[in-house]
VOZA-163882 format. One record per atom (N, C-alpha, C, O): residue in three letters; x, y, z. Coordinates in steps of 0.2 Angstrom, whole numbers, plus 5000, padded with zeros to 4 digits. Example, Ala and Ser with C-alpha at 12.3 -4.5 7.8 and 13.67 -1.06 7.14 Angstrom:
2
ALA506649725039;ALA506249785039;ALA506649845039;ALA507149835042;SER506449895035;SER506849955036;SER506450005039;SER506750065040;
This chain:
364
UNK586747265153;UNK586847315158;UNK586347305164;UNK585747295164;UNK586747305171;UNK586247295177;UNK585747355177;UNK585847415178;UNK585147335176;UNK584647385179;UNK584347385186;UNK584147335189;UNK584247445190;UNK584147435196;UNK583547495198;UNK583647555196;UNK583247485200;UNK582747535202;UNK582847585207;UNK582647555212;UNK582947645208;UNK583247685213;UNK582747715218;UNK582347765218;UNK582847665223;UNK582047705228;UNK582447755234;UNK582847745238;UNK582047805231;UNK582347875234;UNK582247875244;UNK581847835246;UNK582347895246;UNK582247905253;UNK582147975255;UNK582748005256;UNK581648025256;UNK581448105253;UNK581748115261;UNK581648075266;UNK582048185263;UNK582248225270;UNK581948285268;UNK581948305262;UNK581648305273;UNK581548395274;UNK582348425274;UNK582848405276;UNK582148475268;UNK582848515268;UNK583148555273;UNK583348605271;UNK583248555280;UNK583248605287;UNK583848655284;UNK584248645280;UNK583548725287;UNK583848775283;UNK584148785275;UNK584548825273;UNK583848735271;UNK583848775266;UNK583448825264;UNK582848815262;UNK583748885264;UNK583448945259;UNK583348945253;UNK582948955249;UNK583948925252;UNK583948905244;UNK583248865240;UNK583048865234;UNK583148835243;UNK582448815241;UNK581848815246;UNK581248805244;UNK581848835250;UNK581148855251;UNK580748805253;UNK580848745252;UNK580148845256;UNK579648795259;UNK579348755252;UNK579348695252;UNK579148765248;UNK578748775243;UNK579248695239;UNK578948645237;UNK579748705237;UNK580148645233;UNK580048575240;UNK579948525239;UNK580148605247;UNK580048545251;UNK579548515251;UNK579648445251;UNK578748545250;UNK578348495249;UNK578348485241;UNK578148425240;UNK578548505237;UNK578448475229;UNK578848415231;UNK578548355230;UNK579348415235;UNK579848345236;UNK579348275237;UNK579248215235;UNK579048305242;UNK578748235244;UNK577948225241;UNK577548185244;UNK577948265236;UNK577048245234;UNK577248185230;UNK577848165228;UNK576748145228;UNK576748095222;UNK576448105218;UNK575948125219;UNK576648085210;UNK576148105208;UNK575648025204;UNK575847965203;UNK574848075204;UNK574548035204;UNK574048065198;UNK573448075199;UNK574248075192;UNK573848085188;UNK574248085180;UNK574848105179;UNK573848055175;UNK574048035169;UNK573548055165;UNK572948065166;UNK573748065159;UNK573748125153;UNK573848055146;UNK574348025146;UNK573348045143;UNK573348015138;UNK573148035131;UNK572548035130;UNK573448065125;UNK573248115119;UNK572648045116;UNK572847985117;UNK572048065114;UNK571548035111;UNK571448065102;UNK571248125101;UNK571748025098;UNK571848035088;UNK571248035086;UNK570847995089;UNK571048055084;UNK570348025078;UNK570748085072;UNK570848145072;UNK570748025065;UNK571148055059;UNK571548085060;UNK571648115055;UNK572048095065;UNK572848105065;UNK572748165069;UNK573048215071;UNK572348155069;UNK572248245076;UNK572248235084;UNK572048175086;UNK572348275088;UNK572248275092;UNK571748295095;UNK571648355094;UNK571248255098;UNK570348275098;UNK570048295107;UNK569548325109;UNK570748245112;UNK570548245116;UNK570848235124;UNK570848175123;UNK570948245128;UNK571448195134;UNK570948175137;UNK570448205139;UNK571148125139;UNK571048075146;UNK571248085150;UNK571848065150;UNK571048095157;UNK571448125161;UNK571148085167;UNK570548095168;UNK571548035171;UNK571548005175;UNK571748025181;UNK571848085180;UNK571847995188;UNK572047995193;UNK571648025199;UNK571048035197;UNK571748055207;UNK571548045212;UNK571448115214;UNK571148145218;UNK571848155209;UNK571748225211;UNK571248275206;UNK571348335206;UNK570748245201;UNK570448275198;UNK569848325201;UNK569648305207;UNK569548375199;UNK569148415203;UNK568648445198;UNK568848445192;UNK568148465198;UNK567648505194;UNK567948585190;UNK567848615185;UNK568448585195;UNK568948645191;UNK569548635187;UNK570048675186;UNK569148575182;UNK569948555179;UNK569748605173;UNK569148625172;UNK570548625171;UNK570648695165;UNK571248645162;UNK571448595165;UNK571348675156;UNK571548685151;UNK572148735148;UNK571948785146;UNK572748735148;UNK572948785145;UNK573548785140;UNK573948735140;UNK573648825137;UNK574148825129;UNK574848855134;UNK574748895139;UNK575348835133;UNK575948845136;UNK576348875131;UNK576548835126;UNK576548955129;UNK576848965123;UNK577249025126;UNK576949065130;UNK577749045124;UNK578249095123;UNK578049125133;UNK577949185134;UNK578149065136;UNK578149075143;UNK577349115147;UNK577349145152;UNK576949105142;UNK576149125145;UNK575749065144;UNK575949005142;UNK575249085146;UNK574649035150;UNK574149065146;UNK574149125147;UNK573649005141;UNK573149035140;UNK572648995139;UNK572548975133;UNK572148985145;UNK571548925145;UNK571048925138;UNK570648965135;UNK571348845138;UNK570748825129;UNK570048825131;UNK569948805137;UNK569548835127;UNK568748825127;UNK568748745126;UNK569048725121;UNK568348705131;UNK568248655128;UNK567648635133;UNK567448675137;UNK567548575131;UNK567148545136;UNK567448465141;UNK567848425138;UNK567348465146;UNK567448405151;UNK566948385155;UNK566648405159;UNK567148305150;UNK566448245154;UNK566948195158;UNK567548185158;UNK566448175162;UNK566648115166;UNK566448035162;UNK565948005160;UNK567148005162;UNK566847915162;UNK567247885166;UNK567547915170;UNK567147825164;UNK567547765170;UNK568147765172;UNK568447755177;UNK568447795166;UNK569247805168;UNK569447885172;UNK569947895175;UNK569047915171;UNK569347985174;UNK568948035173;UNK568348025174;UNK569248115168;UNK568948145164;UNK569348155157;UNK569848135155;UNK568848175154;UNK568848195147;UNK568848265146;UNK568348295149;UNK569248305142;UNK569448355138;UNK569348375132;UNK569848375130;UNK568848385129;UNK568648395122;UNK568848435121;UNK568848465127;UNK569348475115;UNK569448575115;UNK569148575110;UNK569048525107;UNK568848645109;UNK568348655103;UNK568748685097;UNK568448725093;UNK569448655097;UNK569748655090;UNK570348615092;UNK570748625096;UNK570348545088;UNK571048515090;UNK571548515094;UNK571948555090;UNK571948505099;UNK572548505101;UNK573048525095;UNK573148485090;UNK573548585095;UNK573948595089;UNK574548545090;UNK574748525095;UNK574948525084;UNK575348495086;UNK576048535086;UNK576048585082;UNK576648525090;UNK577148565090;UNK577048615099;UNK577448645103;UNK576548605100;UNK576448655108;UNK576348605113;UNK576348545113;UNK576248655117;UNK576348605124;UNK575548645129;UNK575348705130;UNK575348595131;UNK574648605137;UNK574948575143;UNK575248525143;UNK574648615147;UNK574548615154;UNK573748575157;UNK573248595154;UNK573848545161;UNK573048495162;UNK573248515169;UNK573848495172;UNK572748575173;UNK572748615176;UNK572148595184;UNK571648565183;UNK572248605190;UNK571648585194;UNK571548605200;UNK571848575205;UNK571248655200;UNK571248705206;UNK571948755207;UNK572348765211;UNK571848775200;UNK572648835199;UNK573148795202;UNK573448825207;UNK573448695201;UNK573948685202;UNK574048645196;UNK573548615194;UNK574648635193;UNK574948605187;UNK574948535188;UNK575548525189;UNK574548465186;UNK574348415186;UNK575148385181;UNK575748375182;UNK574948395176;UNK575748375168;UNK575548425164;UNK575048465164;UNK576148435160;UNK576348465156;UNK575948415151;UNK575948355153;UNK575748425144;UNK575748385138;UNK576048395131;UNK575748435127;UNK576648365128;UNK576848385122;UNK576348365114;UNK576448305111;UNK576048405110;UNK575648345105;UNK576248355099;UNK576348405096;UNK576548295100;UNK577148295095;UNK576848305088;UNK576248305088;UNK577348325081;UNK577248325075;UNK577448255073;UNK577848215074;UNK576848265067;UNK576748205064;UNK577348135063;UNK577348075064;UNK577748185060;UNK578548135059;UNK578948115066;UNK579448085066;UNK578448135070;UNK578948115077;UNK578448065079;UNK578648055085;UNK577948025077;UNK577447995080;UNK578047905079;UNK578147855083;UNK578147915073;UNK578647835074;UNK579547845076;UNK580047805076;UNK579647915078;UNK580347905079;UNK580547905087;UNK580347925092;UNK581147855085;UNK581147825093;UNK581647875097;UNK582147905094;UNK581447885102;UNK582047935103;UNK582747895106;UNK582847835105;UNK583247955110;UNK583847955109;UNK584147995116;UNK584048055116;UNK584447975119;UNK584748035125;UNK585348065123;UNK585948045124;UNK585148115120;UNK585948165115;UNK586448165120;UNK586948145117;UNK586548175126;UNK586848215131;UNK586848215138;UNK586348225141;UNK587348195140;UNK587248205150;UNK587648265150;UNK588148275146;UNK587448305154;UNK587848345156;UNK587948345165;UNK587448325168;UNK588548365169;UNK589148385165;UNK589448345161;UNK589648295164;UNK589648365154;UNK590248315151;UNK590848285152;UNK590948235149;UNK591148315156;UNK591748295157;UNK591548225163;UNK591048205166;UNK592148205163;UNK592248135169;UNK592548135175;UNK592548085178;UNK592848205176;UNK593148215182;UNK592548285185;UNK592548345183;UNK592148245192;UNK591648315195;UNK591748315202;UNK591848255204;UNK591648375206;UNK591748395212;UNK591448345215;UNK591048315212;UNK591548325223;UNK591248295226;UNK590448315229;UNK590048275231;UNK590448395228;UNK589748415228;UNK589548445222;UNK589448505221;UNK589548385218;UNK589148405212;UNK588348435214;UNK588148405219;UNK587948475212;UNK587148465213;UNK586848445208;UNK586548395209;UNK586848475201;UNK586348435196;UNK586748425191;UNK587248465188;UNK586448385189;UNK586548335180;UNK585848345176;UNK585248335179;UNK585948365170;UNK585548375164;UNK585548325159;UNK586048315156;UNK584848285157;UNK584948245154;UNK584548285148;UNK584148335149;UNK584948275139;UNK584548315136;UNK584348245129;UNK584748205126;UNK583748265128;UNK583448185122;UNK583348225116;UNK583348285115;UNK583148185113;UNK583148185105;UNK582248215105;UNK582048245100;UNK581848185109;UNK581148185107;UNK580848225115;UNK581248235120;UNK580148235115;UNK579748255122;UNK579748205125;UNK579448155123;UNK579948195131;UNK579848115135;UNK579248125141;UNK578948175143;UNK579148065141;UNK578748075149;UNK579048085154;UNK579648085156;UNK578548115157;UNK578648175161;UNK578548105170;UNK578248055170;UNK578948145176;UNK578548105182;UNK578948015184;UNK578847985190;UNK579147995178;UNK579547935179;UNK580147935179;UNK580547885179;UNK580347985179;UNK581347955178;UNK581647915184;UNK582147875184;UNK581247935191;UNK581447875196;UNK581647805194;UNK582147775195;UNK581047805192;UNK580747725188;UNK581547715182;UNK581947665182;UNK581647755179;UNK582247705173;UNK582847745176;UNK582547795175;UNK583247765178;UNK584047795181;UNK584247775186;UNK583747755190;UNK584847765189;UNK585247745192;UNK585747755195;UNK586047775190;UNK586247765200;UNK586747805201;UNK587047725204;UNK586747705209;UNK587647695202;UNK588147645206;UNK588947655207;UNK589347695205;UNK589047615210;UNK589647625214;UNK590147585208;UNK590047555203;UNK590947585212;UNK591147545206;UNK591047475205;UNK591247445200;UNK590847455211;UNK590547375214;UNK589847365209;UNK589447315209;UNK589847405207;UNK588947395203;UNK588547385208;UNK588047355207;UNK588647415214;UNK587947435220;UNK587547495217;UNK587847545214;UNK587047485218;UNK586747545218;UNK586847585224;UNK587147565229;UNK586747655223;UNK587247705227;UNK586347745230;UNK586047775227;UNK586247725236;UNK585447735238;UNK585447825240;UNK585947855242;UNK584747855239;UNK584647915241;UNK584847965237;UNK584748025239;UNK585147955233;UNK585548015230;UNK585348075226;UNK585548135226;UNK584748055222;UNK584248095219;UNK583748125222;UNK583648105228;UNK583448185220;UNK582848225225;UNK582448185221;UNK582548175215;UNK581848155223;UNK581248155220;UNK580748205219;UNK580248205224;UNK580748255211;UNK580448305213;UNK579748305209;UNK579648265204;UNK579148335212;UNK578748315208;UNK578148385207;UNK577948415212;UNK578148395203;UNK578248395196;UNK578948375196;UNK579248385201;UNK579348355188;UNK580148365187;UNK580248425183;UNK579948455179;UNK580748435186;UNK581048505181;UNK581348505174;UNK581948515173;UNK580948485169;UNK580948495162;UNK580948565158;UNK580648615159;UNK581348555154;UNK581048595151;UNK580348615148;UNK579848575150;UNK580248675143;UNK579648675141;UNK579548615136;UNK579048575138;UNK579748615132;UNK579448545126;UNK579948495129;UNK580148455125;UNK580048475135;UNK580148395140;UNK580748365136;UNK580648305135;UNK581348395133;UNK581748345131;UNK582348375134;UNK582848355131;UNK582448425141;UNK582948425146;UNK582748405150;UNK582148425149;UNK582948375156;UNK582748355161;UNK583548355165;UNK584148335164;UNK583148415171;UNK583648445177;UNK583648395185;UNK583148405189;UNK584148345185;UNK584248315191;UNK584548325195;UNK585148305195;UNK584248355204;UNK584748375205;UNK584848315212;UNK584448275214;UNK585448325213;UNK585748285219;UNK585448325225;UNK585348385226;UNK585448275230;UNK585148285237;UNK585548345242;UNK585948325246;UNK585448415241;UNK585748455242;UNK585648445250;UNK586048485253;UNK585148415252;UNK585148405261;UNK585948375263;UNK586248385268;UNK585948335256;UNK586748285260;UNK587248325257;UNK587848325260;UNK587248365252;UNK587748375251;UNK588148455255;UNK588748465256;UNK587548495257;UNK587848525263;UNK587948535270;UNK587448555274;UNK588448515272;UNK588648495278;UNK588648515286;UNK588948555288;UNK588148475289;UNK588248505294;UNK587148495294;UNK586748515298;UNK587048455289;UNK586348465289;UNK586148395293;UNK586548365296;UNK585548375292;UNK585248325297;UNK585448255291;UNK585848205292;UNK585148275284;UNK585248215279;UNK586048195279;UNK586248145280;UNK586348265278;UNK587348245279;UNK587348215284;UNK587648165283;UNK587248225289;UNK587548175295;UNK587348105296;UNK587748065296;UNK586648115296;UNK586448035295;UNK586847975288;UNK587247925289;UNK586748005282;UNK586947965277;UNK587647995275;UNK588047955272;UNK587948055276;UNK588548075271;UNK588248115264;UNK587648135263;UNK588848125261;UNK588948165255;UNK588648105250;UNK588848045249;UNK588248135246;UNK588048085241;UNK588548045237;UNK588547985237;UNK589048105233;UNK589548055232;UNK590148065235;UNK590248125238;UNK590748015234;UNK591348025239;UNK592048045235;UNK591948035228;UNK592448065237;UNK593048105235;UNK593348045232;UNK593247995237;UNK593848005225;UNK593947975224;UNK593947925223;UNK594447885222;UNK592947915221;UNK592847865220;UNK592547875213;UNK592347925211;UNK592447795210;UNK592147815204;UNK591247785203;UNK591047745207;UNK590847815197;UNK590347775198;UNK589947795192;UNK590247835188;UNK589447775191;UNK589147755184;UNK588447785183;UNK588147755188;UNK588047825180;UNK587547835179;UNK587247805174;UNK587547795169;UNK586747775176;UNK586247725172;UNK585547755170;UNK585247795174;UNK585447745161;UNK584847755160;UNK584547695155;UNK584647665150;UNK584047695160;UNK583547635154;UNK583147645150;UNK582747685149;UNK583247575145;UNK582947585136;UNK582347585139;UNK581947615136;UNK582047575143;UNK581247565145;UNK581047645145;UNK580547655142;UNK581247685146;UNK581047755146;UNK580747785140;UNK581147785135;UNK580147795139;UNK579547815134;UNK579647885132;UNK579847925137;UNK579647905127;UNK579647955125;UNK578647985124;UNK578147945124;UNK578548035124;UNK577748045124;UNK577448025119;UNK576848025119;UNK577848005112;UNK577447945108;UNK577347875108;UNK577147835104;UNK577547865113;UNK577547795116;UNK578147755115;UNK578247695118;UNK578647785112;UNK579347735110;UNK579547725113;UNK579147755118;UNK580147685116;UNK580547695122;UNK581147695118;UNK581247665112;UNK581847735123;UNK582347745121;UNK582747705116;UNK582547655116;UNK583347705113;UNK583447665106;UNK584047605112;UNK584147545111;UNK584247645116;UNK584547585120;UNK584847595127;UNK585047655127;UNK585047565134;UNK585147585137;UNK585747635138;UNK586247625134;UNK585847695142;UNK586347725142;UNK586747755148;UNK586447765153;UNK587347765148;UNK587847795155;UNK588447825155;UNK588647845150;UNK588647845160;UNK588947905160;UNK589547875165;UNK589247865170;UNK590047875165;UNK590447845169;UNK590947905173;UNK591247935168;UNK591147925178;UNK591547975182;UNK591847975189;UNK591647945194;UNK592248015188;UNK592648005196;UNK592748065198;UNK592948105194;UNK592648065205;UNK592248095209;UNK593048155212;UNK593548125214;UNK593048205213;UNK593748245215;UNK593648265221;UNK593148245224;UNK594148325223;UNK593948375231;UNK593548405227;UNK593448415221;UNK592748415236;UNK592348485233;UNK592648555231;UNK593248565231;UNK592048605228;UNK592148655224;UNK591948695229;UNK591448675231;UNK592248755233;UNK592148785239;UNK592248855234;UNK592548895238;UNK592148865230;UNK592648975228;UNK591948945223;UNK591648895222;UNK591749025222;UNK591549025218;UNK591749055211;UNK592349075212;UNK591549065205;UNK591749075198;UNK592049145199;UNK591849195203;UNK592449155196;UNK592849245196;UNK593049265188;UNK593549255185;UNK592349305186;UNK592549325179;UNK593049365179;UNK593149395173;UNK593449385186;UNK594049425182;UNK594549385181;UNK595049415178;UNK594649325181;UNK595149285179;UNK594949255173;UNK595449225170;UNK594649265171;UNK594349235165;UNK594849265156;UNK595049315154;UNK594649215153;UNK595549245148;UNK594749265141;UNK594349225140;UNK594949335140;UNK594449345133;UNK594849335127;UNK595349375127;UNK594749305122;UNK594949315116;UNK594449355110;UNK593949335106;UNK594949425111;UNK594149465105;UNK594349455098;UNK594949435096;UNK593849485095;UNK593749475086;UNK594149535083;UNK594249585086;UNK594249505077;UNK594549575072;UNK593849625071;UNK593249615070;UNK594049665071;UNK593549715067;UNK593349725062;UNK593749765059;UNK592949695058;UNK592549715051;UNK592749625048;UNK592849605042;UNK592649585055;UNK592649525051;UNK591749485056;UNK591349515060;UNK591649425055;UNK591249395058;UNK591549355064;UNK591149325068;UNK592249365065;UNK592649295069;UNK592149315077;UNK591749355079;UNK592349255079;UNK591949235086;UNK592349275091;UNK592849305089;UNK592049285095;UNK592049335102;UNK592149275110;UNK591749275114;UNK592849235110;UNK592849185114;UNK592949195124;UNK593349225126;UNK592549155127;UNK592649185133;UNK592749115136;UNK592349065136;UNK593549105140;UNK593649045143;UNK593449045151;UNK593149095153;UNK593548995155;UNK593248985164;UNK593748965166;UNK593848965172;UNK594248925162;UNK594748885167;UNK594348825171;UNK594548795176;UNK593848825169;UNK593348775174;UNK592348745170;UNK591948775167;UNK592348695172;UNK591648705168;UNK591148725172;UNK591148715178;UNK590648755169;UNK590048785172;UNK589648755171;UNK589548705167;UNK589048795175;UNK588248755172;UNK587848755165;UNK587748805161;UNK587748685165;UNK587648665156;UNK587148745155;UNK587248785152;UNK586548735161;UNK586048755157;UNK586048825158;UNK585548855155;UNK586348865162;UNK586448945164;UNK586748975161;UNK586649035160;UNK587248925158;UNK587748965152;UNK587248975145;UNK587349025142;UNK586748945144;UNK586148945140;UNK585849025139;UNK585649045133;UNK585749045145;UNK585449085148;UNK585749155150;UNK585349205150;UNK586349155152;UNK586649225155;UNK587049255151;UNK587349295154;UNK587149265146;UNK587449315144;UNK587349365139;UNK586949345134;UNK587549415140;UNK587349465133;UNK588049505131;UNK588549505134;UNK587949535125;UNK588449575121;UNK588149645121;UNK587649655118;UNK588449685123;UNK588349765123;UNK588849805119;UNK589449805120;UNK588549855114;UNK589049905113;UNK589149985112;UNK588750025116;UNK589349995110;UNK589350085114;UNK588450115114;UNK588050105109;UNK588450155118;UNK588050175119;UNK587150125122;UNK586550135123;UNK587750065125;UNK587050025129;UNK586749995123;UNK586149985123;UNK587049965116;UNK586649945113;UNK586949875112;UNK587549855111;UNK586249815111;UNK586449755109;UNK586649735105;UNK586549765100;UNK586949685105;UNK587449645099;UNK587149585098;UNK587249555103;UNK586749555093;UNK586249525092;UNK586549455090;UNK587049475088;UNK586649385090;UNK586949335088;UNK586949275090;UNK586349265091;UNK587349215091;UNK587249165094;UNK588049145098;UNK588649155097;UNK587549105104;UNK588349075109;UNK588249005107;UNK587748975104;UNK588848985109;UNK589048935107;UNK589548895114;UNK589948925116;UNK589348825117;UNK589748815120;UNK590248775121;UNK590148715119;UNK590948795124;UNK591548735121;UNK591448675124;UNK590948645125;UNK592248655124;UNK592248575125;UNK592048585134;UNK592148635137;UNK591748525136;UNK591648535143;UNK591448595146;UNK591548615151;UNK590848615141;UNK590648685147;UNK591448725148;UNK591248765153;UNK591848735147;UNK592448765149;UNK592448835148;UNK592548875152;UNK592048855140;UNK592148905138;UNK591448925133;UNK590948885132;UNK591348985132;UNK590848985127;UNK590949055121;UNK591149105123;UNK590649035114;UNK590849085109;UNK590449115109;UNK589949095112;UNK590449165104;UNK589649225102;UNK590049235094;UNK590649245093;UNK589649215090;UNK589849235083;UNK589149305081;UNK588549285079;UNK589349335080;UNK588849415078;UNK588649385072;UNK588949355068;UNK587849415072;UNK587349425065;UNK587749465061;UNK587849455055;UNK588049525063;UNK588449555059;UNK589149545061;UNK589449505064;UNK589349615056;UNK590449615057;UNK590249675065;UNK589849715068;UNK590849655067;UNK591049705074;UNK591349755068;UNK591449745062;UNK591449795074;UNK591549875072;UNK591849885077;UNK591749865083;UNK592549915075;UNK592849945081;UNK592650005085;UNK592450055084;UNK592849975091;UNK592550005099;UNK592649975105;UNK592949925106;UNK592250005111;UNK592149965117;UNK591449935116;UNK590949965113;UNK591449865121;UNK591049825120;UNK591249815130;UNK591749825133;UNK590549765131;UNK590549745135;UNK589949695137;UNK589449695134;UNK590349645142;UNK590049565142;UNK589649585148;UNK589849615152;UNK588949555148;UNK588649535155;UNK588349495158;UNK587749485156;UNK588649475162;UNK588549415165;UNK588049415171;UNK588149465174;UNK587549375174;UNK587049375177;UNK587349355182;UNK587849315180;UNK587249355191;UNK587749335192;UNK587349275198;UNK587449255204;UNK586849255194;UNK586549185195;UNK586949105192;UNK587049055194;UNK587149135188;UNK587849085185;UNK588249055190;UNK588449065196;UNK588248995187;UNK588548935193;UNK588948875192;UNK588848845186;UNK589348855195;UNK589748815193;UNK589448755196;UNK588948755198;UNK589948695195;UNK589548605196;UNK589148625202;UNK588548615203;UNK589648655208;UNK589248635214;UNK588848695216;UNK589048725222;UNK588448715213;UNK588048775214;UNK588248835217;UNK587748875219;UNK589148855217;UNK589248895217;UNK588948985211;UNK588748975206;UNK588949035214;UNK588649055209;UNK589149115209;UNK589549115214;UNK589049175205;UNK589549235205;UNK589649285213;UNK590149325215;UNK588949265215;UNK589049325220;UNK589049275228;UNK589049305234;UNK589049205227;UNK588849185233;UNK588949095235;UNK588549055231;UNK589349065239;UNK589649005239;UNK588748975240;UNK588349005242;UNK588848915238;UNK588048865238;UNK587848865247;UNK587448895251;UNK588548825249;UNK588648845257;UNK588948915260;UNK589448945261;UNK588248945259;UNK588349005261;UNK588549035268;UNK588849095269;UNK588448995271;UNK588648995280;UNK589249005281;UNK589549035285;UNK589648975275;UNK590448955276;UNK590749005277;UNK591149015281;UNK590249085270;UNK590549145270;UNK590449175276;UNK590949195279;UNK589749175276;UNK589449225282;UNK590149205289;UNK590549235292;UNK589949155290;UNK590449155294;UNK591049175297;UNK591249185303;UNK591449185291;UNK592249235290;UNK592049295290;UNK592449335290;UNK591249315290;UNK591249395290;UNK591049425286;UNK590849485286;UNK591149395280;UNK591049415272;UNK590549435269;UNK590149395267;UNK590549505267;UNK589849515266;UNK589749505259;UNK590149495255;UNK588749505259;UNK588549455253;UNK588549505247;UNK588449565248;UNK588649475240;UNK588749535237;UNK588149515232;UNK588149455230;UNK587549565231;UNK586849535228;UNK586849585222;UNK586349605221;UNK587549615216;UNK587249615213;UNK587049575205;UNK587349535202;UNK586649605203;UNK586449555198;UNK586849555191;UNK586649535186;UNK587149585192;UNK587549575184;UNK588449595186;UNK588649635190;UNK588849545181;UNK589649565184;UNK589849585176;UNK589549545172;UNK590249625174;UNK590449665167;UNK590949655166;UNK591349655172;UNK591349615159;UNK591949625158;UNK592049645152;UNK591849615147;UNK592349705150;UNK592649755145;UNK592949745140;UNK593549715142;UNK592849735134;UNK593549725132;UNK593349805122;UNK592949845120;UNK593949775120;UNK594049825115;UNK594049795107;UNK594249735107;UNK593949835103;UNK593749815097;UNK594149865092;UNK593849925091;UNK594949845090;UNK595449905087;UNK595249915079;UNK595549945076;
């Protein structure tokens, strides 16, 4: 497999709201510091922490059920950088933050023990399917293990059908958007180029083009945080359609409800695929009286569709779905509002900001 190295070309985002000043400079920082876990008897005893941005205020902190909480330890100085002693081992299974002047340096994962010789594995691209809008924005890569964090520049690739490298097409974001234990990783495409009418769109074009096909590339060189690298190179092949201009409309959407007094699935189709990772994230089951309905989703083929199967049996009645209306399709469309939002304002159309859309249904 051709490998190629994809050197990004960074643009200020003009008028994007959507991201803010705050993601523009994350865009063009580099980063400049490395996190090395230090064993003594199979423990985690200690980091080494390298690079150009260390300060007398480096901290420490445990990352857990979405809080922050600084470890006691000590930090000395040697030739290579700083050192990190905590005054109780690094646990393994969690994740620290190496912190420096209240800004986030890396994340670190201390794998478990049986994960020290397993090589990892890229489960998943998403989106799954092979046919995507021509304003796609993000692709989710999801791995078998915690990867390093900061390099995916360095092993990925986007080619044309010529096997050219397709230049620009990535945000280079720094920090990257990981998950919490580092085995999704959110890529998104160069929203400067892909909405129209911007300084990046004009200069270079839409990142990718209506009808064309192209290949994403991922390389075995890529480490996982125990030092493996991936079991072998990987890619994703697809062609490219018209953009996605509507946004998703849960009233068209086809429900299939369950019997009463069984466990069957509660299935909800889109006619369309949605975002991997939002679908993760927005929905609930409600039933009479504002109460929840406790369970697991599940999602179909191609993102298209997703199920709910109940901890317990349904019971006949009214229920109701709710949907966040952050929820978004390939191209950043989302429930209440086109990505190219100007397109609406434009026509007049007012913005509709609220945050949840309900769909009813019955349980005989």
């Amino acid at each position: 497999m051709n490998r190629r190295l994809l050197k990004v070309r960074l643009y200020f985002l003009y008028n994007l709201i959507f991201f803010g000043t705050l993601l523009c400079s994350s865009c063009t920082r580099e980063k400049e510091t490395d996190v090395m876990i230090r064993w003594e008897n199979n423990k985690a005893i200690a980091f080494q922490i390298s690079g150009s941005e260390l300060s007398k205020g480096l901290e420490v902190r445990l990352v857990q059920n979405g809080e922050r909480l600084s470890i006691l330890g000590k930090t000395e100085q040697n030739p290579n950088g700083m050192v990190f002693t905590p005054l109780i081992p690094f646990t393994r299974g969690l994740s620290y933050e190496v912190v420096s002047q209240d800004r986030v340096l890396q994340t670190v994962f201390i794998p478990f023990e049986e994960e020290e010789e397993q090589i990892p594995k890229l489960l998943s691209i998403y989106p799954s399917q092979d046919t995507l809008p021509e304003n796609l924005l993000k692709i989710y890569l999801k791995f078998s293990l915690s990867m390093k964090e900061g390099i995916s520049q360095e092993h990925m690739a986007l080619v044309d059908a010529n096997q050219d490298t397709v230049p620009s097409v990535f945000l280079n974001l720094q920090p990257e958007l990981w998950n919490e234990d580092q085995t999704i990783l959110t890529i998104w495409l160069d929203p400067g180029r892909i909405k129209r009418d911007l300084i990046p769109n004009l200069e270079m074009g839409a990142p990718l083009e209506q009808s064309q096909s192209y290949e994403l590339l991922v390389s075995s060189n890529w480490e996982a945080k125990n030092e493996n690298a991936l079991d072998q190179d990987y890619s994703k092949r697809f062609w490219v359609t018209h953009r996605d201009s509507i946004s998703p409309n849960p009233s068209t959407w086809i429900i299939e409800s369950p019997t009463s007094n069984t466990f069957e699935s509660l299935t909800i189709a889109f006619n369309e695929p949605l975002d991997y990772s939002l679908l993760n994230e927005v929905f609930s089951i409600k039933g009479e009286n504002d109460s929840s309905i406790e369970g697991e989703f599940e999602l179909g083929i191609h993102e298209k569709s997703i199920r709910f199967v109940p901890n317990i049996s349904w019971k006949p009645g009214e229920y109701r779905i709710l949907i966040e209306s952050r929820l978004e399709d390939l191209a950043g469309n989302n429930l209440n509002r086109l990505f190219e939002r100007d397109l609406a304002d434009s026509k007049g159309i007012p913005a509709d900001n609220t945050p949840l859309k309900t769909i009813n249904f019955q349980i005989n």
